[in-house]
C-alpha positions as CSV (number, residue, x, y, z in Angstrom):
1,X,80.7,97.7,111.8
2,X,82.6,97.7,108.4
3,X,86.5,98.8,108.4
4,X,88.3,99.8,105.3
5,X,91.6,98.3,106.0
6,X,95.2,98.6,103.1
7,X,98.6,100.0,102.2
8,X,100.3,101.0,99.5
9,X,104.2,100.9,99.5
10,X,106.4,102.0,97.0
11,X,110.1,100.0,95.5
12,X,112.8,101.5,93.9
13,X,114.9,98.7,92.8
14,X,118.4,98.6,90.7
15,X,117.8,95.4,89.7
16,X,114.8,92.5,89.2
17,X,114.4,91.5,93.0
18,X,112.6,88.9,94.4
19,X,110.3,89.3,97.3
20,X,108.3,87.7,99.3
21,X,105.2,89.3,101.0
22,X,102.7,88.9,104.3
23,X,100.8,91.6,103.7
24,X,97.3,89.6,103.3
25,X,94.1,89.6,106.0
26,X,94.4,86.1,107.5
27,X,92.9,83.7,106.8
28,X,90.7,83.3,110.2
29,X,89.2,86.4,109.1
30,X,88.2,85.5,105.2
31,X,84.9,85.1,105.7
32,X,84.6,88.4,107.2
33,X,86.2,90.0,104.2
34,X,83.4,92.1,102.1
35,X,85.4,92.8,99.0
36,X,88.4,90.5,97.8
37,X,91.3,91.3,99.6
38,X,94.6,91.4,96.4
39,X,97.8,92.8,96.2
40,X,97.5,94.8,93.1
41,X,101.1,96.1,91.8
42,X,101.8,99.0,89.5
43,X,103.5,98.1,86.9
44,X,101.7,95.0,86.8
45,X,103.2,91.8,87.7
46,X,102.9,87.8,88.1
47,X,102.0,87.1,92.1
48,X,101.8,83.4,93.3
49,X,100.4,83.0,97.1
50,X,101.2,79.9,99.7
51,X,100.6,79.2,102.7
52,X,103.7,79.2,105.3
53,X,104.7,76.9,108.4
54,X,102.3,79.0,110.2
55,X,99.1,79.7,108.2
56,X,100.1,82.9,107.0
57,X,99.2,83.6,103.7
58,X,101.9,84.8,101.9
59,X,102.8,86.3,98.0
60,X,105.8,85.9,95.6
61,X,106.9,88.5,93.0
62,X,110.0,89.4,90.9
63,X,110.1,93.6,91.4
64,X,111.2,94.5,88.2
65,X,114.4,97.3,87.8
66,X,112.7,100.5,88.2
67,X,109.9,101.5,90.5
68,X,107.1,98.9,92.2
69,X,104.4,100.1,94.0
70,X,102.0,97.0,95.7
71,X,98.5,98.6,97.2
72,X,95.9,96.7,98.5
73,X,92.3,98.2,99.9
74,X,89.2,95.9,101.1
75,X,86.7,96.4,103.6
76,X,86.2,94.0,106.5
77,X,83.1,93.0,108.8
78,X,84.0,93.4,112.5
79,X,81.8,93.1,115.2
80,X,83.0,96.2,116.9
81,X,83.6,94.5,120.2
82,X,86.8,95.0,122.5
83,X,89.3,92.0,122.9
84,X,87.6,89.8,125.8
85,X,89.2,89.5,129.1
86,X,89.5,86.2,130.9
87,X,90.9,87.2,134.5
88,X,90.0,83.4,135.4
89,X,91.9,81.7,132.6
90,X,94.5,79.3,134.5
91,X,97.9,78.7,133.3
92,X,98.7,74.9,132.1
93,X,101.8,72.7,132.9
94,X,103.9,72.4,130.4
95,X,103.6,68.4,129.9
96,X,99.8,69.2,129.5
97,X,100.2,72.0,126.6
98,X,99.2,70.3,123.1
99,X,102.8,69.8,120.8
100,X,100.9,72.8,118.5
101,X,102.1,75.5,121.0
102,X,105.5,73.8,122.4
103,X,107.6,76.3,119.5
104,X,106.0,79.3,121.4
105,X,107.9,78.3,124.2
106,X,111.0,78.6,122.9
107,X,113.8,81.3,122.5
108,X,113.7,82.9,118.8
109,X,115.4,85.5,117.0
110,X,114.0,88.5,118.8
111,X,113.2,87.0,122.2
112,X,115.9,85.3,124.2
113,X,114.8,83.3,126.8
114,X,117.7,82.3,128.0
115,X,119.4,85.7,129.1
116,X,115.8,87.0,130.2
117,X,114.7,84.2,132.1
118,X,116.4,85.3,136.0
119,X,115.0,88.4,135.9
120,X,111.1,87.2,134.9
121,X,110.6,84.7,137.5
122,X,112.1,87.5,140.2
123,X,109.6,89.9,138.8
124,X,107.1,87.5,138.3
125,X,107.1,84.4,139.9
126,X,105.4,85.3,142.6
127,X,102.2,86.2,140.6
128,X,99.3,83.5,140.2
129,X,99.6,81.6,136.8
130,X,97.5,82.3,134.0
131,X,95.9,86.0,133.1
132,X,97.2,87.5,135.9
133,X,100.4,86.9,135.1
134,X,100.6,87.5,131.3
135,X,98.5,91.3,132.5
136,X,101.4,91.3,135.3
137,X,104.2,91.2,132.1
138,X,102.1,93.1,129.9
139,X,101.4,96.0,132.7
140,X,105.3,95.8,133.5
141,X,106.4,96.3,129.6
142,X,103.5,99.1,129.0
143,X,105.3,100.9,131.9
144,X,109.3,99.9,131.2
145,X,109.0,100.8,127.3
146,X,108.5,104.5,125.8
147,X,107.3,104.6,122.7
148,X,108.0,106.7,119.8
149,X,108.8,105.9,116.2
150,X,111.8,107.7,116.3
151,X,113.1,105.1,118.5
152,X,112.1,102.6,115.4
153,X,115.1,100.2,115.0
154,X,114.6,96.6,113.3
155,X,117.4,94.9,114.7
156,X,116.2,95.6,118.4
157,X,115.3,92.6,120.3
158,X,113.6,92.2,123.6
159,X,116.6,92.5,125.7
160,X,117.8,95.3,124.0
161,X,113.9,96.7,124.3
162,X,114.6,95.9,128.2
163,X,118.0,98.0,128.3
164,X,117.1,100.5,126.3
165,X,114.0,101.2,127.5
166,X,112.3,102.8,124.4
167,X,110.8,101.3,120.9
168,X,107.4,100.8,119.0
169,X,104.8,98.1,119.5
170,X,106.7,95.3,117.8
171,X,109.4,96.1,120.5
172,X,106.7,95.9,123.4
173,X,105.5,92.9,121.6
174,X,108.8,90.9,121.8
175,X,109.9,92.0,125.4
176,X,106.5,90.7,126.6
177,X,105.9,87.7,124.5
178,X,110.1,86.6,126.1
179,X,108.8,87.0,129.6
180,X,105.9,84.9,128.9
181,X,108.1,82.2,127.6
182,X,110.4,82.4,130.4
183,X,107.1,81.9,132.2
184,X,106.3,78.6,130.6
185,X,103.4,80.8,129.0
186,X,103.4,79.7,125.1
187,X,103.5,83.2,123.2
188,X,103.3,84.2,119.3
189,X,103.6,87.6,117.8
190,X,100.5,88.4,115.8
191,X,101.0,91.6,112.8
192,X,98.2,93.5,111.2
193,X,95.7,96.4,111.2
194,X,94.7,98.6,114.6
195,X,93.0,101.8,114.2
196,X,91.8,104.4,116.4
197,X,88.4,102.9,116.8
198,X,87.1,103.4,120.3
199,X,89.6,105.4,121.9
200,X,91.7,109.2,121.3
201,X,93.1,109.5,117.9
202,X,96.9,108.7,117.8
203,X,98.5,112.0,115.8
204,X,101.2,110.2,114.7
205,X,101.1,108.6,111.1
206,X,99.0,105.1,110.4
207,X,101.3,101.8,110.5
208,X,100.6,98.1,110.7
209,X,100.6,97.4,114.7
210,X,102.0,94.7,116.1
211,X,100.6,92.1,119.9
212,X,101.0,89.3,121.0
213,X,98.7,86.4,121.9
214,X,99.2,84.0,125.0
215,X,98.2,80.1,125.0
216,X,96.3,79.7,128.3
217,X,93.2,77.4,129.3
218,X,93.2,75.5,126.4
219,X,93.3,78.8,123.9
220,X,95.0,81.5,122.5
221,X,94.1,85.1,124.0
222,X,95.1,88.7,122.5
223,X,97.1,91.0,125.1
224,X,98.7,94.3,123.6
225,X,102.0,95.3,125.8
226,X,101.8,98.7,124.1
227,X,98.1,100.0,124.2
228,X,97.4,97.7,127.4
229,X,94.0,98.0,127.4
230,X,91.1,96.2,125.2
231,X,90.9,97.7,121.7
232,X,88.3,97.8,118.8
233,X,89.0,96.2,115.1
234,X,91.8,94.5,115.4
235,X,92.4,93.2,111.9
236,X,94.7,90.6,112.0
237,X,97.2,89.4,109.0
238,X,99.8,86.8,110.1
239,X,101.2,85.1,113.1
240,X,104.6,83.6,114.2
241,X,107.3,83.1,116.6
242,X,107.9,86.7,116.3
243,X,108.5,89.8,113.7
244,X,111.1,87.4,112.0
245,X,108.1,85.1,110.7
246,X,105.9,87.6,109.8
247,X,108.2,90.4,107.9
248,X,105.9,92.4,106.0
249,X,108.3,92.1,102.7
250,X,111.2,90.2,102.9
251,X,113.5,91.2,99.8
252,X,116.5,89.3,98.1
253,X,118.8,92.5,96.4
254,X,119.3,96.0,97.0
255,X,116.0,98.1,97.4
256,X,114.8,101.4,98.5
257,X,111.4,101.8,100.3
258,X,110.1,104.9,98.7
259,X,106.6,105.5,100.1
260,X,104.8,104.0,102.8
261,X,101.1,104.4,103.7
262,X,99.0,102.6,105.6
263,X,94.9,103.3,106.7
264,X,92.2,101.6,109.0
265,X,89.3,103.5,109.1
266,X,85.7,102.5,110.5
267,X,83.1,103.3,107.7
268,X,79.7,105.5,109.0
269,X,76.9,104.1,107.2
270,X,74.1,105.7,106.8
């Protein structure tokens, strides 16, 4: 199938800001990519891309004083199937996990470990290693959380998601990928496109979604705390320890986000 996949996103800045963006289709998906995939900005502006610590690709832009609006629209091959499942994937010791994935182990800015780590292996110690445990924390957090974007909040971390109880999928993300950790069950939070492909159309308004992927058997595998359930055209755009790595725009000076849109739509073809 063919997926038309982009945002547009508005500025109003007082002042030339800098910014830096991960807002591109990664790079594990480029040859899947049917048109270019590039920030375009109105009023037109220099962009220079890298690469980050992780892979992501990222851009750099000065926002001039005034308005900036940054779009992007492509179209994307996918092959329309659901994220696999792997119930028999084992779980590896720790001084057998490749150096790569030792970082995913660790505590980070929204998932601490440390105060989190009693109350996983009482909840799920007791479940076999491997898949069944990361479905075990995944089923647990699907249950725990209520979503709603009115419950939106971007300083909330995963023990603040387990107190509160409520948040969006970056906050299910997060509160799973710290039990996994605590788990000894390397973790990364993964940002990009989800539509309603496959499944009853969400009526709330398109956003970027955020899940998590789990390092088990030798490989990394997609789980989704929020959905919890296999899902169709997952577009992914950048990975990292979690939301911290992968900030859709991070801005240096004062700013005002004006206008956000966001679409993922499956193309019919004749």
């Amino acid at each position: 199938m063919q997926i038309r996949v982009g945002f547009e996103m508005s500025y109003e800045c007082p002042q030339p800001t800098p910014m830096i963006l991960a807002l591109s289709v990664h790079h594990s998906r480029a040859a899947d990519l049917l048109r270019p995939d590039q920030l375009v900005t109105q009023p037109p502006v220099p962009i220079s891309a890298y690469r980050d610590l992780f892979g992501n690709w990222c851009s750099r832009l000065v926002a001039p004083r005034g308005g900036l609006t940054i779009r992007s629209d492509t179209v994307i091959f996918d092959p329309g199937l659901p994220d696999p499942v792997w119930p028999q994937l084992a779980q590896m010791p720790v001084e057998q996990l490749p150096e790569s994935s030792l970082v995913y182990l660790l505590g980070s800015r929204y998932c601490e470990t440390d105060v989190l780590s009693a109350m996983a292996w009482q909840r799920f110690g007791h479940v076999p290693g491997g898949w069944q445990r990361v479905q075990a924390i995944c089923d647990f957090v699907h249950r725990h959380i209520q979503f709603g974007y009115q419950h939106a909040r971007r300083t909330r971390t995963a023990l603040d998601a387990y107190n509160e109880q409520r948040g969006v999928c970056r906050d299910f993300a997060h509160l799973a990928i710290a039990l996994c950790r605590c788990m000894n069950i390397p973790a990364r939070y993964c940002t990009g496109y989800l539509g309603d492909i496959g499944t009853r159309p969400d009526p709330g308004p398109m956003d970027f979604a955020a899940w998590f992927e789990a390092y088990l058997d030798g490989g990394w595998y997609t789980f989704d705390a929020r959905n919890n359930t296999p899902r169709i055209g997952r577009v992914l755009m950048a990975r990292g320890r979690d939301a911290c790595d992968v900030a859709l725009a991070s801005t240096f000076g004062p700013n005002t986000l004006q206008r956000f849109r966001v679409w993922t739509d499956e193309i019919v073809l004749a």
